[in-house]
VEXLUM-109913 format. One line per 8 residues: number of its first residue (from 1); their letters; for each residue x negated, y negated, z of C-alpha. Coordinates in pm, 1 decimal. Example, Ala and Ser with C-alpha at 12.3 -4.5 7.8 and 13.67 -1.06 7.14 Angstrom:
BEGIN
1> AS> -1230.0,450.0,780.0; -1367.0,106.0,714.0;
This chain:
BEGIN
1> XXXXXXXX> 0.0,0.0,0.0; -154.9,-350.0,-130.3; -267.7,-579.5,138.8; 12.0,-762.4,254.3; -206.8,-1113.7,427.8; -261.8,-1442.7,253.4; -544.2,-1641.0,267.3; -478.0,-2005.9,225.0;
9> XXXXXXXX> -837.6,-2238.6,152.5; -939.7,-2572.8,74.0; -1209.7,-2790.6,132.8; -1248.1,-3211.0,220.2; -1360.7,-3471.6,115.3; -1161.4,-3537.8,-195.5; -980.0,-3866.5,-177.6; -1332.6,-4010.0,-15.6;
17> XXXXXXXX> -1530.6,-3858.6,-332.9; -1353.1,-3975.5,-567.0; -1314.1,-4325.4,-450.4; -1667.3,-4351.6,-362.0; -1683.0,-4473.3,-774.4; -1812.0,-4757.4,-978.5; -1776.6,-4656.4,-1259.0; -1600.1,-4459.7,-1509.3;
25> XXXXXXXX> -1806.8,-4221.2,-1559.3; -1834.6,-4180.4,-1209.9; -1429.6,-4087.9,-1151.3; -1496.1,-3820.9,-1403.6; -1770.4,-3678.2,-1192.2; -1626.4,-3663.9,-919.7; -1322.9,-3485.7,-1031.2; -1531.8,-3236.9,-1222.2;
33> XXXXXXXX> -1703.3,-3098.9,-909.7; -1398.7,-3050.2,-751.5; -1246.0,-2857.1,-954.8; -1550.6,-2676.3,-1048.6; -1566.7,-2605.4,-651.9; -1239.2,-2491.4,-685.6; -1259.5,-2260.2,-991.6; -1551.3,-2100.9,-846.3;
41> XXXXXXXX> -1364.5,-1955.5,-555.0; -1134.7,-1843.0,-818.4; -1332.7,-1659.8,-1025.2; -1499.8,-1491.7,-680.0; -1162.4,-1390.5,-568.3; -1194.7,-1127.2,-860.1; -1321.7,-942.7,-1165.1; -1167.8,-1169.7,-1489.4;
49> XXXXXXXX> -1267.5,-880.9,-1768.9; -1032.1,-643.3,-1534.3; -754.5,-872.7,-1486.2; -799.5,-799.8,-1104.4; -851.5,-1216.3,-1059.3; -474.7,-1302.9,-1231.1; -324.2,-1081.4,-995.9; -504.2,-1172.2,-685.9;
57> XXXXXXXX> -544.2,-1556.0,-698.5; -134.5,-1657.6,-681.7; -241.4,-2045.7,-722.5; -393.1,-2193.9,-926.8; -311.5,-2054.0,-1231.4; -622.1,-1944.9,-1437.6; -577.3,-2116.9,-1751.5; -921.6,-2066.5,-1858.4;
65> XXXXXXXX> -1084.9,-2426.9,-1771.8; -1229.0,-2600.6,-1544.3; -1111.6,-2942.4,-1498.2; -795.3,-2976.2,-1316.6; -809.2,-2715.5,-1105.6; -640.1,-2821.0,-789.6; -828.6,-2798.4,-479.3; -579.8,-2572.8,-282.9;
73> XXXXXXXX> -587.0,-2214.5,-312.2; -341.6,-1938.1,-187.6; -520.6,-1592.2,-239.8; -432.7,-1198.6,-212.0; -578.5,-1047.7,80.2; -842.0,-1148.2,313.3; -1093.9,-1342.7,136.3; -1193.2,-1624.3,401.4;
81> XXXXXXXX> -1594.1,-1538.9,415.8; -1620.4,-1512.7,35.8; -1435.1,-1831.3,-58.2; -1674.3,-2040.4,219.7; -1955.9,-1809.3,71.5; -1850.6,-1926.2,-290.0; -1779.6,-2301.2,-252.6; -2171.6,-2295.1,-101.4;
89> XXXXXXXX> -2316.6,-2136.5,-391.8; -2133.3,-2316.2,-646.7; -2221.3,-2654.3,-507.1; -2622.6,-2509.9,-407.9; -2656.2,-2405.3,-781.7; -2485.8,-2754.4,-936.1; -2690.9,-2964.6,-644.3; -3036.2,-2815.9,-709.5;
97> XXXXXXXX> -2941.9,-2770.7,-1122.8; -2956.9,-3131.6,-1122.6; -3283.9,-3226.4,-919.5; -3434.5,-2936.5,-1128.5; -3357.4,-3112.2,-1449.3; -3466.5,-3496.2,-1306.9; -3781.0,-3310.1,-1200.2; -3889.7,-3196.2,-1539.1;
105> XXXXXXXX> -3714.3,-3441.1,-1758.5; -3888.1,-3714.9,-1545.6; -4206.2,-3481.6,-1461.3; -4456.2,-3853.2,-1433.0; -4338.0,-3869.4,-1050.3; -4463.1,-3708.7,-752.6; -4186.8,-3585.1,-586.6; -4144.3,-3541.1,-189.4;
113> XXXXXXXX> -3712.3,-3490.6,-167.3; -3588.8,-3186.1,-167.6; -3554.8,-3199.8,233.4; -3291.8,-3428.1,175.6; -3158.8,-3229.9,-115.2; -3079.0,-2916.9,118.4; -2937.0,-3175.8,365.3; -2660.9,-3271.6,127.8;
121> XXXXXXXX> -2684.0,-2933.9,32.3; -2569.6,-2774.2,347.4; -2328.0,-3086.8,497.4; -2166.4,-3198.2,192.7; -1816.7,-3005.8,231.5; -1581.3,-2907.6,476.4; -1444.2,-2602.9,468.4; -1109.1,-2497.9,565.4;
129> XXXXXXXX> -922.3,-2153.5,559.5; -650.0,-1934.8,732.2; -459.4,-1609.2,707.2; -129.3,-1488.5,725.5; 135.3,-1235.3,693.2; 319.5,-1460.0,444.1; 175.7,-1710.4,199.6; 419.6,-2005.2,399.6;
137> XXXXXXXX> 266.4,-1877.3,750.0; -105.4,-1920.8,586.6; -2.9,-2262.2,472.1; 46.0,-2349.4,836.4; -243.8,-2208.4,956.6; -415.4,-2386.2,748.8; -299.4,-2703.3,876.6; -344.0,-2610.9,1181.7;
145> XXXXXXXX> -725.8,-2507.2,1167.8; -732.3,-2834.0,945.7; -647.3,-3080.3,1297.1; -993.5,-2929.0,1448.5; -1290.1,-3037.6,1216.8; -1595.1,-2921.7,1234.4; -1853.6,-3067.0,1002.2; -2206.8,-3228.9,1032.6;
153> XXXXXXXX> -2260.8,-3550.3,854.7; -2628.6,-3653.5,751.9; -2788.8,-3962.9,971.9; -2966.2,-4156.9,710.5; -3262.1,-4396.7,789.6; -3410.0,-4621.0,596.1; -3237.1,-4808.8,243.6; -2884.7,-4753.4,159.8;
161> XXXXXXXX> -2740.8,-4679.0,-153.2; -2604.7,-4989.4,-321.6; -2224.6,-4774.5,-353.2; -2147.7,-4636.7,-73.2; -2358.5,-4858.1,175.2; -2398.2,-4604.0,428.8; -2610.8,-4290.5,213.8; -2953.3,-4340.8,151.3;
169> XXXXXXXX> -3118.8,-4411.4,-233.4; -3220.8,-4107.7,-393.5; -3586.0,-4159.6,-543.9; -3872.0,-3914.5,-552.0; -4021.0,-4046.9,-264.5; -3731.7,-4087.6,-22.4; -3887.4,-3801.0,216.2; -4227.8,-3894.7,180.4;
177> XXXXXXXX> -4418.6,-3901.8,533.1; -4676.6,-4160.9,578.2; -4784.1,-4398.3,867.7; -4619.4,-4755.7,983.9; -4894.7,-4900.7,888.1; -4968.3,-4720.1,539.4; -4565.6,-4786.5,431.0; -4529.2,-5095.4,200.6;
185> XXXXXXXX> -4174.9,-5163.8,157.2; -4246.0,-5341.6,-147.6; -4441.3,-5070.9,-335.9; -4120.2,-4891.3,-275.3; -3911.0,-5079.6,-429.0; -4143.3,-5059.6,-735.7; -4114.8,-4693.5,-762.8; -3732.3,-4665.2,-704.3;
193> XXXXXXXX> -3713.2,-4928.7,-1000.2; -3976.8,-4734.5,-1214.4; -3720.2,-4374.9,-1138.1; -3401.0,-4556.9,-1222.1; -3544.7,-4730.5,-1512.7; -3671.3,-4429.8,-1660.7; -3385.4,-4182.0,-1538.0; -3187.4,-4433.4,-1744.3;
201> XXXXXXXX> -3380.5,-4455.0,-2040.7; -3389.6,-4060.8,-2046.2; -2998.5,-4029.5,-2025.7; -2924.2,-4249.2,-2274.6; -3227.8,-4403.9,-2439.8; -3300.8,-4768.6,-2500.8; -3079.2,-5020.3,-2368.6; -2881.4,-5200.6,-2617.9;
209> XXXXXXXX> -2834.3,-5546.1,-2688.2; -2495.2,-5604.1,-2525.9; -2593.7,-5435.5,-2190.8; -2948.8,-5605.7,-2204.4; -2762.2,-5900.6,-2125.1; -2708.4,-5727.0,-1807.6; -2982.2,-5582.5,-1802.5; -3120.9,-5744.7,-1386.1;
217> XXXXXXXX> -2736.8,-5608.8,-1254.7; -2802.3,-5236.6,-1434.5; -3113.0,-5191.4,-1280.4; -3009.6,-5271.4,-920.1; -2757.3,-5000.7,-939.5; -2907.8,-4723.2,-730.2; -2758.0,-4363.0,-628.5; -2723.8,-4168.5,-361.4;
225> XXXXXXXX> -2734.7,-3768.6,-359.8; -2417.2,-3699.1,-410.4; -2343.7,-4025.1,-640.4; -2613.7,-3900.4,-833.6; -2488.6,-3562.2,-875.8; -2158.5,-3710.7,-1021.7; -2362.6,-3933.3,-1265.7; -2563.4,-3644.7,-1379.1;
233> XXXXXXXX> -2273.9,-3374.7,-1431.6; -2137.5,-3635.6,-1684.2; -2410.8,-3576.6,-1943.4; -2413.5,-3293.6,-2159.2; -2815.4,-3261.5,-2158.7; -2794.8,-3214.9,-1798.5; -2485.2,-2965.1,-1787.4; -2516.0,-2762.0,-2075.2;
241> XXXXXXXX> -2701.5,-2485.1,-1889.9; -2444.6,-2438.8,-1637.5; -2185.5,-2245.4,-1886.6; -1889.4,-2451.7,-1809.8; -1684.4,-2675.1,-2037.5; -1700.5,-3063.6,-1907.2; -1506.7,-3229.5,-2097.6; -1677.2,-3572.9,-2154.9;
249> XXXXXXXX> -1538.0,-3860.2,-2338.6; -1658.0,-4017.3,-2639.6; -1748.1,-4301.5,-2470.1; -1769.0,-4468.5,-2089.4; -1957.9,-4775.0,-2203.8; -1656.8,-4956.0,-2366.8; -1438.8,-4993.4,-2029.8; -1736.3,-5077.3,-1832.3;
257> XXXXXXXX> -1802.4,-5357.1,-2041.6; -1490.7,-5439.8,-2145.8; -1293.2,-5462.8,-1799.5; -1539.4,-5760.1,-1705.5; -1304.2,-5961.3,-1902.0; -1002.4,-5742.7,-1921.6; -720.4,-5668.8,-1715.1; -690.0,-5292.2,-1691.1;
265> XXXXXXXX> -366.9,-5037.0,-1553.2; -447.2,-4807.1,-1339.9; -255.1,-4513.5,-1194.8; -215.0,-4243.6,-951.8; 122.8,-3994.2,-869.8; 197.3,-3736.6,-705.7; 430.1,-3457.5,-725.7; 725.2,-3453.6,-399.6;
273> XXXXXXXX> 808.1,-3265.2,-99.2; 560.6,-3020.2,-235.4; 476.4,-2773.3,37.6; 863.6,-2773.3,94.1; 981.3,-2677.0,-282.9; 689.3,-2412.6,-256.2; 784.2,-2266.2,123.8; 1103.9,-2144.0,-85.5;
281> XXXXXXXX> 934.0,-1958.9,-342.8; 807.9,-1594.3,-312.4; 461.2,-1502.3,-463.6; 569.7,-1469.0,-861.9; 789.4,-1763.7,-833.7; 454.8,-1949.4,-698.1; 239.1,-1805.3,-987.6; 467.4,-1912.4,-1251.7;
289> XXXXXXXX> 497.1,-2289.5,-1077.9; 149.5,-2317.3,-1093.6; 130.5,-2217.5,-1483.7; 406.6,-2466.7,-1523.9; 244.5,-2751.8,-1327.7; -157.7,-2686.5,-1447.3; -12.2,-2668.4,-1819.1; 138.0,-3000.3,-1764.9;
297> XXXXXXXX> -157.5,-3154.0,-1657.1; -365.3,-3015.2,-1966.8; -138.5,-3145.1,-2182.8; -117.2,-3504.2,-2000.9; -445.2,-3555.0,-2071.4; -361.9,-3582.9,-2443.8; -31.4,-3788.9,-2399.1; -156.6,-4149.1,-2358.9;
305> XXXXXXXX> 0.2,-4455.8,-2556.4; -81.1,-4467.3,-2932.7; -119.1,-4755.9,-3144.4; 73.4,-4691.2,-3500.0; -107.0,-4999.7,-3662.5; -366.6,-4845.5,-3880.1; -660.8,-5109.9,-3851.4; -632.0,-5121.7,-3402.2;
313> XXXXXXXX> -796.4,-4885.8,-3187.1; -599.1,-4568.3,-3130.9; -692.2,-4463.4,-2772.6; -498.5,-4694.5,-2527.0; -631.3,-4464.5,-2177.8; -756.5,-4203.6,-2003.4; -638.4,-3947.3,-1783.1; -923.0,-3915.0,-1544.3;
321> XXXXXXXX> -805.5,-3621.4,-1361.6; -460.3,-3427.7,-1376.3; -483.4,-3165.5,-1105.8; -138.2,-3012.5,-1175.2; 61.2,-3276.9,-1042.1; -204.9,-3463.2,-871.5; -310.4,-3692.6,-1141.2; -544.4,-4027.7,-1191.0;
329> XXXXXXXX> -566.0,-4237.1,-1538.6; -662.5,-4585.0,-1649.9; -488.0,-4748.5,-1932.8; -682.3,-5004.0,-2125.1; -764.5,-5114.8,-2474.6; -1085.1,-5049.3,-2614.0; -1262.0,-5338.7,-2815.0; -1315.5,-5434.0,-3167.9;
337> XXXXXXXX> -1555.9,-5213.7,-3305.8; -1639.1,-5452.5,-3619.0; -1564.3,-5821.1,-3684.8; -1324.9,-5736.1,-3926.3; -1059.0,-5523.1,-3702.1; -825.4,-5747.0,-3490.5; -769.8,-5627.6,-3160.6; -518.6,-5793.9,-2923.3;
345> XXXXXXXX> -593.0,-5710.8,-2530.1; -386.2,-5466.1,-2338.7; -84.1,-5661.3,-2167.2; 90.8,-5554.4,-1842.2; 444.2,-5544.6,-2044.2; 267.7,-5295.3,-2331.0; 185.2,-5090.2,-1941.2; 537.2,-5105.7,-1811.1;
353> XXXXXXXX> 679.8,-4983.3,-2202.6; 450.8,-4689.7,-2141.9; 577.5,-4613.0,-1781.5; 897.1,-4612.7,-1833.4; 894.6,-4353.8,-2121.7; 644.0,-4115.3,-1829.3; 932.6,-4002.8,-1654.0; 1035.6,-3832.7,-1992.2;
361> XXXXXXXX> 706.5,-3630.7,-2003.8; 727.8,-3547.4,-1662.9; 1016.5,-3269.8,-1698.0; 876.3,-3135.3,-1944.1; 703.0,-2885.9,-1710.3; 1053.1,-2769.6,-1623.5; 1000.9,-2731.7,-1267.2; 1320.5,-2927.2,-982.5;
369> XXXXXXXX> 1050.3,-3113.2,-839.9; 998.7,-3541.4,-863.7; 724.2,-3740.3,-882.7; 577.9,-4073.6,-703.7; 343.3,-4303.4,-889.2; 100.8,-4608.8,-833.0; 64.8,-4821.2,-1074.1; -222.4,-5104.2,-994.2;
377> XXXXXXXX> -249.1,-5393.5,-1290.1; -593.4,-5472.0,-1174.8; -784.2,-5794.6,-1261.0; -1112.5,-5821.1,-1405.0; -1337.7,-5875.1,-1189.9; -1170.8,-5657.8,-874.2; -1427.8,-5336.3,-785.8; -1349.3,-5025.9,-898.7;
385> XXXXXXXX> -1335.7,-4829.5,-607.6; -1133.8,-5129.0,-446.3; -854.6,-5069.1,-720.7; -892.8,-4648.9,-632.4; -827.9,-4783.2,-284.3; -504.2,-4995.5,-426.8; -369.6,-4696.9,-652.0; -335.5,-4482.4,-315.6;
393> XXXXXXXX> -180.9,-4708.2,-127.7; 75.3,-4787.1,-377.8; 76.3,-4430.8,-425.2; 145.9,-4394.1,-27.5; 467.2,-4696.5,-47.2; 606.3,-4528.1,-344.4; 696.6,-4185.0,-154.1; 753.7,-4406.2,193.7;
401> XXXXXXXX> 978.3,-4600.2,45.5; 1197.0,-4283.7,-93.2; 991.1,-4065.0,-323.5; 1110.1,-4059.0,-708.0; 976.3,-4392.6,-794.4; 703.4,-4563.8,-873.1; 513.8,-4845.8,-686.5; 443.4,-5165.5,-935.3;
409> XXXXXXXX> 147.2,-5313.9,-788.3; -36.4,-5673.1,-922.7; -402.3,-5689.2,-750.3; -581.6,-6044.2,-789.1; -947.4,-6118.9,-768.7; -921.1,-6257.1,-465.9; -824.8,-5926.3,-303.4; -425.4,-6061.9,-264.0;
417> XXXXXXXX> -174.6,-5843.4,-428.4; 192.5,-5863.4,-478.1; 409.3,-5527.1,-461.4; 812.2,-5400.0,-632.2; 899.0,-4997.3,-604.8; 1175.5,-4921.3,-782.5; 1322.3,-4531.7,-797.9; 1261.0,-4447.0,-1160.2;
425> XXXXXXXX> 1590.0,-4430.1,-1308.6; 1662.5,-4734.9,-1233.8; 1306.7,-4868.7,-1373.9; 1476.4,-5011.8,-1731.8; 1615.4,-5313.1,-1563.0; 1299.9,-5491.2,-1635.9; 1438.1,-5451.8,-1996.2; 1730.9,-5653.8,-1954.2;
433> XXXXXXXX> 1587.0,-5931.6,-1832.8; 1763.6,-6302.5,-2046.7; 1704.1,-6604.7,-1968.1; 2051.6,-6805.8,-1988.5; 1853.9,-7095.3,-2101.4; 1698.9,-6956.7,-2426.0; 1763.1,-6594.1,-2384.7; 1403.4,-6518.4,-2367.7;
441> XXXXXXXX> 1194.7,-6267.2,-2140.9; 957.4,-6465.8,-2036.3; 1092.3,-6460.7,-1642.2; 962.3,-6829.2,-1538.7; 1276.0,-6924.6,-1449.7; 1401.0,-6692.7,-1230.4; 1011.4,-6668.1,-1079.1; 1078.7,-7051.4,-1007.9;
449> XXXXXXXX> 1451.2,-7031.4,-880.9; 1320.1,-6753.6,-619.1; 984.1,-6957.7,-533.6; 1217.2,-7292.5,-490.8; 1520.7,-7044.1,-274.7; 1220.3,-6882.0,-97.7; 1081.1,-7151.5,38.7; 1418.1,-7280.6,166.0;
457> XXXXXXXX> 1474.8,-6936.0,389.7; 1774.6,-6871.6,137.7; 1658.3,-6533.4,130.0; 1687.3,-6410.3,510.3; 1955.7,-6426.2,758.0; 2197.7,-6164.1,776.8; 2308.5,-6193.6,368.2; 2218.5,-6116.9,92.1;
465> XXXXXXXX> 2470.8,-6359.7,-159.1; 2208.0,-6533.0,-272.4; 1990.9,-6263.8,-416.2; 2263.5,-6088.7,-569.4; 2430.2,-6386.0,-727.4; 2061.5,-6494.4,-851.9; 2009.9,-6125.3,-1001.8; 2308.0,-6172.6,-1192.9;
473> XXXXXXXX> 2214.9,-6491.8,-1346.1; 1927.5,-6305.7,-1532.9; 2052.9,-5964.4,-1593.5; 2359.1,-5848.4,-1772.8; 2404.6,-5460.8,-1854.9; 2493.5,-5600.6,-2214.7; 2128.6,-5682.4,-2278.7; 2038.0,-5324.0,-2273.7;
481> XXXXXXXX> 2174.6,-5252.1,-2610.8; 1863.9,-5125.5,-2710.6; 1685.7,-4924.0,-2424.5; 1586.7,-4598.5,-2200.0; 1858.9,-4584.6,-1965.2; 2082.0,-4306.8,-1852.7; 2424.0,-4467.5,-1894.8; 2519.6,-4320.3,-1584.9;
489> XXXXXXXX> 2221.0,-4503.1,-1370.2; 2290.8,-4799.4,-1610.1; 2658.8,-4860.5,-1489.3; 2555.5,-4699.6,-1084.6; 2278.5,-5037.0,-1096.6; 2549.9,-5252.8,-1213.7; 2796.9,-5163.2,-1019.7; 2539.8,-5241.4,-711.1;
497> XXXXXXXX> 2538.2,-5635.4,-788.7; 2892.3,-5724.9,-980.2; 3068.9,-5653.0,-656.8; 3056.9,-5797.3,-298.4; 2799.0,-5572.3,-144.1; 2901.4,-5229.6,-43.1; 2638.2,-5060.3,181.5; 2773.0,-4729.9,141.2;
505> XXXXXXXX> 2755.2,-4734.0,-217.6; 2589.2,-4496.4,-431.5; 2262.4,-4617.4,-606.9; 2136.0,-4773.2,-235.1; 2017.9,-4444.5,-81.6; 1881.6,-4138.8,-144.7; 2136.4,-3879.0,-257.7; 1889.5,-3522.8,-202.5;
513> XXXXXXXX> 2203.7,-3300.2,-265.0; 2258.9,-3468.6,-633.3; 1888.1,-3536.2,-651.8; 1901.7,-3871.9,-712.9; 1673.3,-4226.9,-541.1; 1872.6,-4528.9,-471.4; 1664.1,-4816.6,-409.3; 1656.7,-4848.1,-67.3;
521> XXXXXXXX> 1526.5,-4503.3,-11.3; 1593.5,-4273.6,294.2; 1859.4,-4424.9,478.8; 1761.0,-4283.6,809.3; 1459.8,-4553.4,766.3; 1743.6,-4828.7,819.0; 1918.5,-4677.8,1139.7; 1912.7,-4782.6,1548.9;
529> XXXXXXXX> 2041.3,-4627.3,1771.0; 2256.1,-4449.7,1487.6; 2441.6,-4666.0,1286.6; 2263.5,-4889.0,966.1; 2057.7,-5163.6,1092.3; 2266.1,-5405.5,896.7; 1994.1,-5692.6,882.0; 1702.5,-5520.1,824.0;
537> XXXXXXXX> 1887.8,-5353.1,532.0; 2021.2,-5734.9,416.8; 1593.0,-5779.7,418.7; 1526.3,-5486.6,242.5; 1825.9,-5582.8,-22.8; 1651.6,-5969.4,-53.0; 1311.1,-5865.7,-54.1; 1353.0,-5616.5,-349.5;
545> XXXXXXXX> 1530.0,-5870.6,-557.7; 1265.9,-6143.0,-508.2; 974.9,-5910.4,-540.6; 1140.8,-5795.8,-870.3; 1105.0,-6179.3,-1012.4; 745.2,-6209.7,-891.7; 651.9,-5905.3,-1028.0; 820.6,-5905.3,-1392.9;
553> XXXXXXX> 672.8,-6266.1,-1395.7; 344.7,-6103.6,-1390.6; 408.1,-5771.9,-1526.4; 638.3,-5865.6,-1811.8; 608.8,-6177.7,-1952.0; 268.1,-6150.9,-2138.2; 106.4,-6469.6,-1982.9;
């Protein structure tokens, strides 16, 4: 009789590892080793010529790649010691692949390192695992082992990496012992230039004339270990011995350069209530979710915004990493690639347009499940791993605020940001936006009317008149002639503002049963002591209707 105990593994950190980021490049690094990780305790869990490794590993799915391949495994059998035993050899034989090839690539320096190597070697990961009689009692195990951590993080002395502030600069003499007295900080400095430059110059030959411009800022970007590790996996000279398929774009350069100018989209989502759909499901039922949910996310990847206009870039973004239902992308527009093609920058409104046609491709996997999303219109200048930061937490709102939605997000240079969730079927409103002045969409007049009503408290007390009345000066369900909605969501929204207000209505709060957001979310946010906090849902009611003009102001009007 088959083994009837689960073992239930993952592994931290992942949300720190990937945000730790500048660039591009860097994201796909990052979500390359973890799922490499991943798929390595996969393949160890058993033999893939005999089949034995379908049957055993329940999720993932195998769907013979690498990338994407979520970071939480539910396995046949007791398999605790191997999976720790096969996360450290996967990561031992990527870590010390890499210094191998810097070491003979780059053979001109004398190198005194690999202490520090094996340090990140053997502290890199936490590993977590439990059994159980049923896959949903593992699950909790799992959890449980997951509130007692036990992990040893490295105590670096000495320079700090100019990411992460806090991990010291990898260079060939970083573990070099000498005296006080014999140390010259400055000679240093020298040499971890000298690596860098010609690390550089090795990955990707002479630097050209745009980045020379540049040139000072390039050079002062140093790596720790594990930084470096991500920057290296993204280069097929480094990885092409390791027999895996990295799928690496044709190009990171352009959205480096070109975001220094350029606002950029960026978003993150989530699938909902996971771990509760998937405590219903028996072990088949779990198999054939994950097939459903990893062959989503391999096709995602190719299902980004197209241009139809012959003579402008195609590619309008990148899914970074689509973990099933865990996903990460960036949509931009790359630039002009001669003088003669005309290129037009990405707007937020070309964004939204895309968005609200995602909710589409989302069911396609078939599956009863929702999603969450965070979408961050970032601007130029703002750090990257600052907007990674941005993306979760709008990520976070979106499911506190009621799941099924998605989080709009504007982030500013100056680290401010304004914020509008709205549950996703109810997303096309920014659509029907007229003005009754011209009957344009350009939104500066109902941006003004709520600045000028704003700033004369008309928007708090216990009422919410004012916004309502205000809402239907700019939208009319007539507008929509020529849109995405549902006409059953269409006339539910309506219905929500042409009448005095109706608390109980449908379209305010979450109906689970009929599976469908309202826009105030879970109404047992709203109650005290039992009953509806009327004014804090009045607030709720204003805030969403002001935060919708400041938002399609920004979002939608192409300023």
């Amino acid at each position: 009789m088959p083994d009837a105990r689960y073992t239930a593994v993952t592994f931290a950190p992942v949300q720190g590892f990937i945000e730790k980021s500048r660039k591009l490049r860097d994201l796909y690094g990052s979500s390359f080793i973890l799922s490499y990780l991943s798929h390595a305790i996969c393949l160890q869990a058993g033999d893939t010529v005999s089949g034995a490794l379908r049957d055993r590993v329940i999720s993932p799915a195998i769907l013979n790649l690498t990338q994407g391949t979520p970071n939480y495994l539910i396995i046949r059998g007791e398999f605790q010691t191997e999976a720790k035993a096969a996360l450290d050899t996967a990561w031992k034989r990527l870590a010390n692949h890499c210094r191998c090839w810097i070491e003979a690539e780059l053979n001109e320096f004398e190198y005194h390192w690999k202490r520090d190597w094996n340090l990140w070697i053997d502290h890199a990961w936490e590993f977590f695992s439990a059994t159980g009689e049923s896959i949903d009692q593992a699950c909790q195990n799992l959890g449980a082992v997951k509130q007692s951590r036990d992990w040893t993080g490295i105590n670096w002395t000495g320079e700090s990496s100019t990411l992460s502030g806090a991990d010291g600069i990898a260079w060939p003499g970083m573990n070099r012992i000498v005296s006080a007295k014999e140390r010259s900080l400055k000679s240093d400095e020298v040499e971890i230039k000298e690596f860098y430059d010609a690390l550089r110059q090795k990955l990707e030959g002479s630097i050209g004339k745009i980045e020379k411009e540049n040139e000072a800022e390039i050079r002062q970007e140093y790596l720790s270990i594990p930084e470096l590790i991500k920057r290296l996996t993204t280069y097929e000279q480094v990885t092409a011995d390791l027999q895996v398929k990295v799928e690496i774009p044709e190009s990171f350069k352009t959205l480096n350069r070109y975001e220094e100018d350029s606002w950029t989209g960026w978003f993150k989502g989530d699938g909902d209530r996971m771990g509760k759909y998937l405590s219903g499901l028996n072990e088949q039922e779990r198999h054939a979710f994950s097939r459903a949910i990893m062959n989503w996310g391999k096709d995602f990847k190719k299902w980004l915004p197209k241009k139809k206009d012959a003579k402008a870039i195609d590619r309008e973004g990148r899914v970074i990493y689509a973990g099933g239902d865990d996903f990460l992308g960036v949509l931009y527009r790359e630039p002009p690639r001669s003088a003669e093609t005309t290129q037009k920058e990405l707007t937020a409104s070309e964004c939204v347009d895309w968005l609200q046609q995602f909710p589409q491709f989302w069911q396609q996997h078939r599956q009863p499940i929702t999603v969450s999303v965070g979408f961050v219109w970032a601007a130029p200048k703002v750090p990257q791993r600052d907007v990674l930061q941005h993306c979760n937490e709008a990520e976070s709102h979106a499911k506190k605020s009621g799941r099924d939605r998605i989080a709009l997000r504007v982030l500013f240079n100056s680290g401010t940001y304004l914020e509008w969730t709205c549950p996703w079927r109810f997303l096309p409103v920014l659509q029907d936006y007229r003005d009754p002045q011209d009957g344009k969409q350009d939104w500066v007049h109902f941006y003004n009317d709520v600045a000028v009503l704003d700033s004369r408290h008309a928007f708090r007390g216990d009422q919410v008149e004012v916004a309502i009345a205000l809402l239907n000066v700019y939208f009319d369900r007539e507008h929509s002639t020529d849109s995405i909605w549902q006409e059953s969501d269409r006339q539910e929204f309506y219905s929500l503002f042409n009448q005095s207000f109706d608390v109980e209505q449908n379209g305010w709060w979450n109906h689970d049963d009929e599976k469908k957001a309202g826009i105030l979310g879970d109404r047992n946010l709203f109650l005290k002591d039992g009953n509806l906090d009327l004014k804090k849902v009045h607030q709720a009611v204003n805030d969403w209707i002001s935060n919708l003009a400041k938002l399609g102001f920004h979002l939608c009007s192409n300023i």
